[in-house]
PLY file of the C-alpha trace (Angstrom):
ply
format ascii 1.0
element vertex 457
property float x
property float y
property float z
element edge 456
property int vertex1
property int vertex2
end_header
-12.60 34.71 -27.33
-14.13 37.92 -27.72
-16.93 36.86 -24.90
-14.15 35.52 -22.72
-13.79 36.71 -19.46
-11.34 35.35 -17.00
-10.76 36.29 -13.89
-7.86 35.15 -11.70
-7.62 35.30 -7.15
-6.27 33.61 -4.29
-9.27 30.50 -4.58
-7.88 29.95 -8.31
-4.86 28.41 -6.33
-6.48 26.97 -3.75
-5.83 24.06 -4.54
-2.22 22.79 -4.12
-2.42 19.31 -5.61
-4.26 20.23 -8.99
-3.96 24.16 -8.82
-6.66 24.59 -11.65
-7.50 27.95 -12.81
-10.56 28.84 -13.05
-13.48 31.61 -14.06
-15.43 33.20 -11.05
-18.87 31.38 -10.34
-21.12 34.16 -12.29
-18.82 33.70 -15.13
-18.24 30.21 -15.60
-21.69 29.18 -17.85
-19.88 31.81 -20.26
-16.12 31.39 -20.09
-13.53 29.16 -21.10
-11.64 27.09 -18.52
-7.55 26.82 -18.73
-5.54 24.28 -17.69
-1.74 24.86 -17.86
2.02 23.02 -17.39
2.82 19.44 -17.25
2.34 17.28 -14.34
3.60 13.61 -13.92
3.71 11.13 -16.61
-0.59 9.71 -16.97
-1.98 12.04 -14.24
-5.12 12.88 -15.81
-6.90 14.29 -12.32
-6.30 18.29 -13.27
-7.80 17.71 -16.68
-10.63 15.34 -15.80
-11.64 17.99 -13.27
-12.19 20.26 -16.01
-13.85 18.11 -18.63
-17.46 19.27 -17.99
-16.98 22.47 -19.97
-14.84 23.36 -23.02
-11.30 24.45 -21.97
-7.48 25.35 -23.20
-4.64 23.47 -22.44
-1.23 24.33 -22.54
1.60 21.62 -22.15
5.04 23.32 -21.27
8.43 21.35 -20.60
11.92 22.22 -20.35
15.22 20.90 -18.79
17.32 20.08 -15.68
19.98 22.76 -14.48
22.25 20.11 -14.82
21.50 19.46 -18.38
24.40 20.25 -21.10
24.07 23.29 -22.51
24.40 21.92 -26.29
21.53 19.74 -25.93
18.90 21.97 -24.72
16.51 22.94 -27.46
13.74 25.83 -27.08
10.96 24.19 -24.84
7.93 23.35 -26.24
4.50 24.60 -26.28
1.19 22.78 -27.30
-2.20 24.31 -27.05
-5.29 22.32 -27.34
-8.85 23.42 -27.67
-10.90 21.02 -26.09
-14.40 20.23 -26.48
-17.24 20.33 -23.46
-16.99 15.98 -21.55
-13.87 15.46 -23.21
-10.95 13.98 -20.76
-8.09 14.24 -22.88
-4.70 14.03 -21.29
-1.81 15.64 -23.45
0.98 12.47 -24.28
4.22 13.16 -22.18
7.29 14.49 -23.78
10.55 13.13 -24.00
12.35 12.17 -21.23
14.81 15.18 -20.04
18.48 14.62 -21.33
19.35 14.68 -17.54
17.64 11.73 -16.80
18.42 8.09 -17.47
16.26 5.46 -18.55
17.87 2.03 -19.75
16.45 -0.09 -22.48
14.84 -2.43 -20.07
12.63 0.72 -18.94
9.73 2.18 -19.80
9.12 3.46 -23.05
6.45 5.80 -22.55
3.52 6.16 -19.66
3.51 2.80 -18.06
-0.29 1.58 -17.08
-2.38 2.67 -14.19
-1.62 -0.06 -11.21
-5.29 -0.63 -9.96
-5.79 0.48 -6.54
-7.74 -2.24 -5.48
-5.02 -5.03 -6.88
-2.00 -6.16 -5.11
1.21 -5.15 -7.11
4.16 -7.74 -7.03
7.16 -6.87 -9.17
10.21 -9.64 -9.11
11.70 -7.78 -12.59
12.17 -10.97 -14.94
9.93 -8.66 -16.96
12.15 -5.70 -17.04
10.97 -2.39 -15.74
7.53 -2.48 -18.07
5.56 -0.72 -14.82
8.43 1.87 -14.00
9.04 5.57 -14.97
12.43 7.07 -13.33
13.67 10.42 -12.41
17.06 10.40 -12.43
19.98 7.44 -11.84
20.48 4.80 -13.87
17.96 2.27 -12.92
18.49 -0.79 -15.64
17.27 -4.82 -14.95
20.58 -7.01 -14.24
20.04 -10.34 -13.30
16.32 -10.31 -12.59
16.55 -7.28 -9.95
16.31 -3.50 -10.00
20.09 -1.52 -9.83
20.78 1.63 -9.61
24.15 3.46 -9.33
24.81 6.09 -6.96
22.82 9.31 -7.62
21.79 12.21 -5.54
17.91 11.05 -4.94
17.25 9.43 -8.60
13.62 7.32 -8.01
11.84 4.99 -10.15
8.20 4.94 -9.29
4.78 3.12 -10.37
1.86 4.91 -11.90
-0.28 4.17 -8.58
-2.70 5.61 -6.25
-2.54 3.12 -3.12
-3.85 4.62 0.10
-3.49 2.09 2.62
-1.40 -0.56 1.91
1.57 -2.65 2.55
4.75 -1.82 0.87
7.94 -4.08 0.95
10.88 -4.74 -0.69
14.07 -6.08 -0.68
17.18 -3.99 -0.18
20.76 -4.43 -0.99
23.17 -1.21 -0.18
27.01 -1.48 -1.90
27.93 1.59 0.25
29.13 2.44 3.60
27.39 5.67 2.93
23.84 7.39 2.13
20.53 5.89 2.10
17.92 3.89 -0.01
14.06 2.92 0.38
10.49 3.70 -0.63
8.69 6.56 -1.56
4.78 5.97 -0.90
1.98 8.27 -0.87
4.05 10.82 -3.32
2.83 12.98 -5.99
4.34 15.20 -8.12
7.63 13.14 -8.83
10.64 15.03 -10.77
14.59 15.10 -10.97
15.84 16.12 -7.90
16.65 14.68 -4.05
13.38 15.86 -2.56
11.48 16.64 -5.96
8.43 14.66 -4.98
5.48 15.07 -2.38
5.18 12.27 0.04
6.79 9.74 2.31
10.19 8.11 2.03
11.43 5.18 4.28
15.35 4.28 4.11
17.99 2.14 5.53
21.48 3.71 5.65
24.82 1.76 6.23
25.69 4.07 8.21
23.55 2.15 10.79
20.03 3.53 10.90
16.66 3.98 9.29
14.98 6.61 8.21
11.10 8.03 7.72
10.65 11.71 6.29
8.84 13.63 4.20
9.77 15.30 0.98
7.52 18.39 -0.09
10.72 19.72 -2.77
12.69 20.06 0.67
13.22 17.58 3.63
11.70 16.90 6.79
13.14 14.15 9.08
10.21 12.27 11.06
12.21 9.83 12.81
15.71 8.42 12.55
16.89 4.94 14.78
19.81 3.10 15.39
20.05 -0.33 13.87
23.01 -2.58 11.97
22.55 -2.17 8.35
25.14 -4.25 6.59
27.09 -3.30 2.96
25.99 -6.34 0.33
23.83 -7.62 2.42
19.89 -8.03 1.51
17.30 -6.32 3.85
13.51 -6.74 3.95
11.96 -3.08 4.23
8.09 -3.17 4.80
6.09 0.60 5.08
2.71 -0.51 6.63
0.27 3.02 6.19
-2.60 2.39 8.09
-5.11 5.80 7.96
-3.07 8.29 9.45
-0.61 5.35 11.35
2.99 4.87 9.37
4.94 1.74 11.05
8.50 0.82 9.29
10.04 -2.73 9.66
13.75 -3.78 8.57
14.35 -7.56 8.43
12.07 -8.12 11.62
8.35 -8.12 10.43
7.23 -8.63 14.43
8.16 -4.92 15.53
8.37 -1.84 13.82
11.72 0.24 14.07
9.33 3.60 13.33
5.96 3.96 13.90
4.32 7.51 13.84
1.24 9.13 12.95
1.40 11.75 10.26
-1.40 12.83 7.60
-0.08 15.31 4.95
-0.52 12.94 1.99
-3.10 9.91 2.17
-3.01 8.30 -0.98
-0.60 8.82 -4.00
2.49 6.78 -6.03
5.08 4.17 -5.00
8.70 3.71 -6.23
12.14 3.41 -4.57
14.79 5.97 -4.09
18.52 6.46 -3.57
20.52 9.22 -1.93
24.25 8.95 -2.22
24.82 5.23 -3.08
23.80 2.68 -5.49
21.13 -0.03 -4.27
19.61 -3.63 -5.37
15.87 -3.50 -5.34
13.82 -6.84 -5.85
10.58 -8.36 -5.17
8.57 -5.67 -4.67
5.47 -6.21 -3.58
2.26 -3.76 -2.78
-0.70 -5.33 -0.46
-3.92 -2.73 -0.49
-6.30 -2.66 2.42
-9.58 -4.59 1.15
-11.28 -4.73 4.67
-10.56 -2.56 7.85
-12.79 -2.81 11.51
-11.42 -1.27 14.48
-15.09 -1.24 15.95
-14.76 2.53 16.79
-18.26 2.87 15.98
-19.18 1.19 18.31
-22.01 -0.96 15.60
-21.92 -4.49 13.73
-23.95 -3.35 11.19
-21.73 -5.05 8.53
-21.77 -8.55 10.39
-23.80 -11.68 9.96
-24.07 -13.88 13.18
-24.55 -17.32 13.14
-24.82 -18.57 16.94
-23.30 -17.43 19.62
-23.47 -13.96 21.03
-21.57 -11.28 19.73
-21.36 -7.71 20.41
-18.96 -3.93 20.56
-17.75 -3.48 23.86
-14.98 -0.58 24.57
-14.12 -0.74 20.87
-13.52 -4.20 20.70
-15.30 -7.01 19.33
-16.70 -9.29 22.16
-17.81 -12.95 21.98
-19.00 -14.60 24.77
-18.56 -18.69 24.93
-20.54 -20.62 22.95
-20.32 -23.99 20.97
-18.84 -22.56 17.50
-20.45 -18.83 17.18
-19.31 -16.54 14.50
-20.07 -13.58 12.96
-18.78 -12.96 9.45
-18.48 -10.06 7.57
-21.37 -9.38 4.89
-21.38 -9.25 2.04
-18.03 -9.50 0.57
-16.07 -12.20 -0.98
-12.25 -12.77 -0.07
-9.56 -14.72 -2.11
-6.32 -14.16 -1.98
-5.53 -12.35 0.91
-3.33 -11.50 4.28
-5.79 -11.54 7.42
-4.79 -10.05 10.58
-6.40 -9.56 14.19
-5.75 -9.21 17.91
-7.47 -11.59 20.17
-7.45 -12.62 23.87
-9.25 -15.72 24.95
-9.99 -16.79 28.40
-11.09 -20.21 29.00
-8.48 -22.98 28.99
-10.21 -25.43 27.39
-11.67 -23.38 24.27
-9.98 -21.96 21.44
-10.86 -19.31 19.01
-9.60 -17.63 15.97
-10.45 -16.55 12.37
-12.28 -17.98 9.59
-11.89 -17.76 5.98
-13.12 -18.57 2.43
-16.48 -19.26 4.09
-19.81 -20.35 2.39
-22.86 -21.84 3.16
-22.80 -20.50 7.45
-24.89 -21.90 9.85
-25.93 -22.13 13.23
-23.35 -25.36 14.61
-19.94 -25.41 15.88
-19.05 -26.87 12.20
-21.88 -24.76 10.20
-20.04 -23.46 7.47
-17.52 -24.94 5.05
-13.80 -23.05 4.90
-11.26 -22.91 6.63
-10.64 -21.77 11.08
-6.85 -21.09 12.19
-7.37 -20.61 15.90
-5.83 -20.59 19.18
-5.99 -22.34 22.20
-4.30 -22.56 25.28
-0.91 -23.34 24.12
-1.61 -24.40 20.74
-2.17 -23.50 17.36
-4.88 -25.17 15.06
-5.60 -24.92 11.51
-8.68 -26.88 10.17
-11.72 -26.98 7.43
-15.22 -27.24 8.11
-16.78 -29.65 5.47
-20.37 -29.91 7.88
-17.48 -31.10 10.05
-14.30 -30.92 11.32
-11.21 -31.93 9.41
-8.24 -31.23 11.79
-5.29 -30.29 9.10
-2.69 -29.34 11.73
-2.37 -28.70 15.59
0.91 -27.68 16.98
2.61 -26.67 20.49
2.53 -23.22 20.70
3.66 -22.42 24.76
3.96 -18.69 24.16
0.12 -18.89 23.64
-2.03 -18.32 27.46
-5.27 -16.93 28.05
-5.41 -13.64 29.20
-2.90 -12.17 27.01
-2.99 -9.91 23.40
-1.94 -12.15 20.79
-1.70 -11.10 17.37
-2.91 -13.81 14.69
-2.07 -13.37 10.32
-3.42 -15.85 7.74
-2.05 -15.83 4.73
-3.82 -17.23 1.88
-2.60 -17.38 -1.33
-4.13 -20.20 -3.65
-3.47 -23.51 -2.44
-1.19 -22.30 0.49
-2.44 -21.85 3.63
0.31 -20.03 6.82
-1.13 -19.13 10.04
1.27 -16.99 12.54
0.93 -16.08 15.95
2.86 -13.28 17.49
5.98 -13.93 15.97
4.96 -12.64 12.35
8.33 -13.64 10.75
7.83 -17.43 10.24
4.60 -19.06 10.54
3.35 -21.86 12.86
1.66 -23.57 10.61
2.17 -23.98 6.80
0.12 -26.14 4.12
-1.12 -26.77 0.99
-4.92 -27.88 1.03
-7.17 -26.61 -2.31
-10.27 -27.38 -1.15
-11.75 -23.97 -0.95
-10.77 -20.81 -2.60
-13.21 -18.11 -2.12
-15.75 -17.15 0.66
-16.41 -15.08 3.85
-14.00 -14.16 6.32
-14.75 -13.67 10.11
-14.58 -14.67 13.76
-15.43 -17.97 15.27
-15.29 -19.33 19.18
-15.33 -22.53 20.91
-16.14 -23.14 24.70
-14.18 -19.95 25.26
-15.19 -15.63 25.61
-12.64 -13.87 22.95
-12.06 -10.29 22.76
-11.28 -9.22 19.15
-9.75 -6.19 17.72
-7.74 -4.06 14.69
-8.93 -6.55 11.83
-7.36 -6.03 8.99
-7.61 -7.97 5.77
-4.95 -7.06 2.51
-5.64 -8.41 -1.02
-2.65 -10.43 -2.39
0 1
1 2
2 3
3 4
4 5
5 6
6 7
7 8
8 9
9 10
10 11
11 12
12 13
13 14
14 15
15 16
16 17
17 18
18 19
19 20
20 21
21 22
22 23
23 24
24 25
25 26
26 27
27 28
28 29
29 30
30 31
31 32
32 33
33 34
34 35
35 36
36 37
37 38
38 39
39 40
40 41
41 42
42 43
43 44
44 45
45 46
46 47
47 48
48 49
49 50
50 51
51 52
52 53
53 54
54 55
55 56
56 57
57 58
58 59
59 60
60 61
61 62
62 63
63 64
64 65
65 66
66 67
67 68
68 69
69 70
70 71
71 72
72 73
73 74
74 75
75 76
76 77
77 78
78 79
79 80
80 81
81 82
82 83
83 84
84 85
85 86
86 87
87 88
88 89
89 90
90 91
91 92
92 93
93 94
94 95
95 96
96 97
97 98
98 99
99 100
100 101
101 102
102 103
103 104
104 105
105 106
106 107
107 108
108 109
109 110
110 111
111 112
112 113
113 114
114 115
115 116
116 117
117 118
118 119
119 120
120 121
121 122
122 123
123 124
124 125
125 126
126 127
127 128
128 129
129 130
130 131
131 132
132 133
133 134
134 135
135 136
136 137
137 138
138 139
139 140
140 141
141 142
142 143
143 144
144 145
145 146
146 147
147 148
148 149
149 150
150 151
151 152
152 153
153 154
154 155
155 156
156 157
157 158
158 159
159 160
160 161
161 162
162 163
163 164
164 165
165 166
166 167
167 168
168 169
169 170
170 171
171 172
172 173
173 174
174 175
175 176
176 177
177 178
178 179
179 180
180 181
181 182
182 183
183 184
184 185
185 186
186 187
187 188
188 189
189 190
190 191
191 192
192 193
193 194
194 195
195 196
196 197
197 198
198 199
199 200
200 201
201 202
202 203
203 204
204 205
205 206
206 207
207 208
208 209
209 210
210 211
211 212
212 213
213 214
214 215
215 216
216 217
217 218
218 219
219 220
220 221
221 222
222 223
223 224
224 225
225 226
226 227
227 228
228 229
229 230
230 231
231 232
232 233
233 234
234 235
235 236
236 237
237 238
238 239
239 240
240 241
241 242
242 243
243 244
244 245
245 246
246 247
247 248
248 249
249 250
250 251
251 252
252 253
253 254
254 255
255 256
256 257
257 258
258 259
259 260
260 261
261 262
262 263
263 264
264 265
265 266
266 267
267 268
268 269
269 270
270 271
271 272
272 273
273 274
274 275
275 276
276 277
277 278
278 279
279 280
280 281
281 282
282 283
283 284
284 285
285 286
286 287
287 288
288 289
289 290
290 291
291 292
292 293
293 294
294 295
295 296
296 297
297 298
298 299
299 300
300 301
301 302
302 303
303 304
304 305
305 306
306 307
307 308
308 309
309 310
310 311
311 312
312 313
313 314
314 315
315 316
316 317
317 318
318 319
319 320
320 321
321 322
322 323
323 324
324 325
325 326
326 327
327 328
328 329
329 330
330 331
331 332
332 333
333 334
334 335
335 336
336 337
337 338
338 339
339 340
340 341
341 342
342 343
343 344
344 345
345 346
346 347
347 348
348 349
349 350
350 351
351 352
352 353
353 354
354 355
355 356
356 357
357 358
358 359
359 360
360 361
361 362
362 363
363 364
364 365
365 366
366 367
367 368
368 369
369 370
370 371
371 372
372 373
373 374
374 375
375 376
376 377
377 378
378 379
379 380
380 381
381 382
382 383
383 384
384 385
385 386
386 387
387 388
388 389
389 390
390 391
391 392
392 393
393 394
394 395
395 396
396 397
397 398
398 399
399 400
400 401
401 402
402 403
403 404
404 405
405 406
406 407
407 408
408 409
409 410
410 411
411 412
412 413
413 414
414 415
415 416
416 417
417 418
418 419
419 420
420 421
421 422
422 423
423 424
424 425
425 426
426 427
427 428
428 429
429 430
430 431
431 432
432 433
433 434
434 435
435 436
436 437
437 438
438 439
439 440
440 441
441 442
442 443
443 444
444 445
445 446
446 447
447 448
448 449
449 450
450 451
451 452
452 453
453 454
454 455
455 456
């Protein structure tokens, strides 16, 4: 390295997530680039950053404090030489002799979870997906258990960004705290030795949202009754730079804050002081967003009707079966949300989905319309025309008010709720259509529509 010339300043640590070091501009056509320590299990970003030219790598590990003495051996060192487009990543070590990992775990990096796939985990097969820091965390009787530790985790090799997050929760405890980590990077042994969120219910009657940055900041803490050996549904719903928190009640958030230190990152569960249960995990990424901030409907197709952004809002004046659909992509499998307000008693209006072949006609299109209507609920398919599935009383339902409609789609099975987002008004099984455009659709009424939000299941 005789023509080697590095030179080392504040910008070589710039960077806090990846910390690369690097040459100075005017020497980097000349020098080598060197990329040093061990990060998480798989994270390849700090070495496929510096692929584009030939660099060294060093790989260093050691051991927990709390690690017996006898079983430490001299940490060790690889160095790697590695040729200009090449992104190698260096194969993890061992685990530490501090931390636990049953035979149900993982036995070495578990795959990538694709950021654009939903993530369910019920745990009949084992912990295949799962890397832990800390505890004990084994498989027994199709769940996830842990014994009491002081902050051991078990988290997924993912990179979500806006998602929903929920799980269920069983505490054994009247004391300390369990829940999900989201958003985190740089995940070791130790209580807070992670960057990123973590959302917790506590026996000791309250929930919890902080963030953990290897120390502990408390966003928000409320009252609620969490019971010992009793399940409880935790959902994290991070929205952008909006972080709501529901336990058992899926309608209203206990927490909701705004907060914007990490934005995308990995996912696991966490204890603090007690044991938990963990089970049917399941991760729901943002495939479509539209709060019509920008004022445009440049990615919507209308077919009849008028439609247009007024005070960031969607607006649809009254019309004989308008919509306007969003272009260009394809939906599934998926959770569909909105806010709408109608205004004429005798019209209804609502969302469709798994739409082809649109037209101009109040039944131009064949899919699928859950709507709303003065004091109903309706859930039909358009086959070029209209095939009433199910209608049903809905009183809380008036014109002039904010209601908040979810479709949930998932194969054959077809939910529509309104307002109350815990159980549905409508469920069915109908497999007539499977894929298609979503959108908006009105009949014989003006709708105002608002925070759409569709999640891949």
């Amino acid at each position: 390295m005789s023509n080697c010339l590095i030179a080392a300043d504040s910008t070589t640590i710039a960077d806090s997530v990846l910390g690369p070091l690097q040459t100075s501009k005017q020497q980097q056509q000349y020098s080598w680039r060197i990329g040093t320590g061990y990060r998480d299990p798989g994270d390849s970003r700090a070495y496929e950053i510096a692929a584009n030219r030939t660099y060294l790598v060093a790989t260093v590990w050691g051991y927990s404090k709390a690690a017996n003495p006898k079983t430490i051996k001299v940490p060790g060192v690889t160095w790697t030489c590695i040729s200009s487009g090449d992104a190698y990543v260096p194969p993890p070590p061992p685990p530490p002799s501090s931390t636990t990992t049953t035979s149900s775990g993982p036995t070495s990096t578990p795959t990538a979870v694709p950021v654009t796939d939903a993530f369910y985990d019920d745990f009949t097969a084992g912990m295949n997906q799962w890397i832990t820091y800390d505890g004990s965390y084994r498989v027994d009787s199709g769940a996830l258990v842990t014994d009491e530790s002081q902050g051991g985790k078990a988290v997924l090799h993912s990179t979500y960004s806006n998602f929903t997050f929920e799980a269920d929760i069983t505490l054994p405890t009247d004391s300390g705290n369990a829940g999900l980590i989201f958003r985190a990077v740089s995940a070791s042994i130790g209580a807070d030795a992670y960057r990123g969120y973590y959302a917790g219910i506590s026996t000791e009657n309250n929930v919890v949202l902080g963030l953990a940055e290897n120390n502990w900041t408390q966003l928000s803490l409320v009252d609620m009754t969490v019971k010992v050996n009793q399940v409880h549904h935790v959902k994290v719903r991070a929205l952008g730079s909006t972080i709501d928190v529901f336990v058992d009640d899926m309608t209203k958030a206990k927490i909701s804050t705004k907060h914007t230190a990490y934005t995308f990152g990995m996912d696991g569960v966490r204890v603090y002081d007690t044991g938990a249960t963990f089970d049917n995990i399941q991760i729901l990424p943002v495939a479509f967003g539209e709060d019509f901030a920008s004022g445009k409907m440049d990615i919507w197709n209308t077919y009849g009707g008028s439609f247009a952004v007024q005070s960031a809002a969607l607006v649809a004046q009254s019309s004989s079966g308008g919509k306007t659909l969003i272009a260009n992509k394809l939906f599934g499998d998926f959770v569909y949300e909105a806010d709408m307000t109608i205004t004429d008693a005798n019209g209804n209006a609502g969302l469709v989905f798994r739409v082809s072949n649109p037209y101009d006609g109040a039944d131009g299109y064949y899919g699928y319309y859950a709507g709303i209507g003065n004091g109903f609920v309706v859930l039909g398919r358009a086959d070029d025309n209209w095939n009433e599935l199910s209608n049903v009383d809905a009183a809380s339902v008036k014109i002039g008010t904010v209601h908040h409609i979810m479709v949930k789609a998932k194969g054959d099975s077809l939910s529509v709720y309104v307002d109350d987002m815990n159980t549905p008004k409508i469920s069915l099984q109908d497999d007539t259509y499977r894929l298609g455009l979503n959108g908006v659709r009105v009949y014989q009424t003006k709708a105002t529509v608002d925070n759409i939000v569709i999640y891949t299941m």
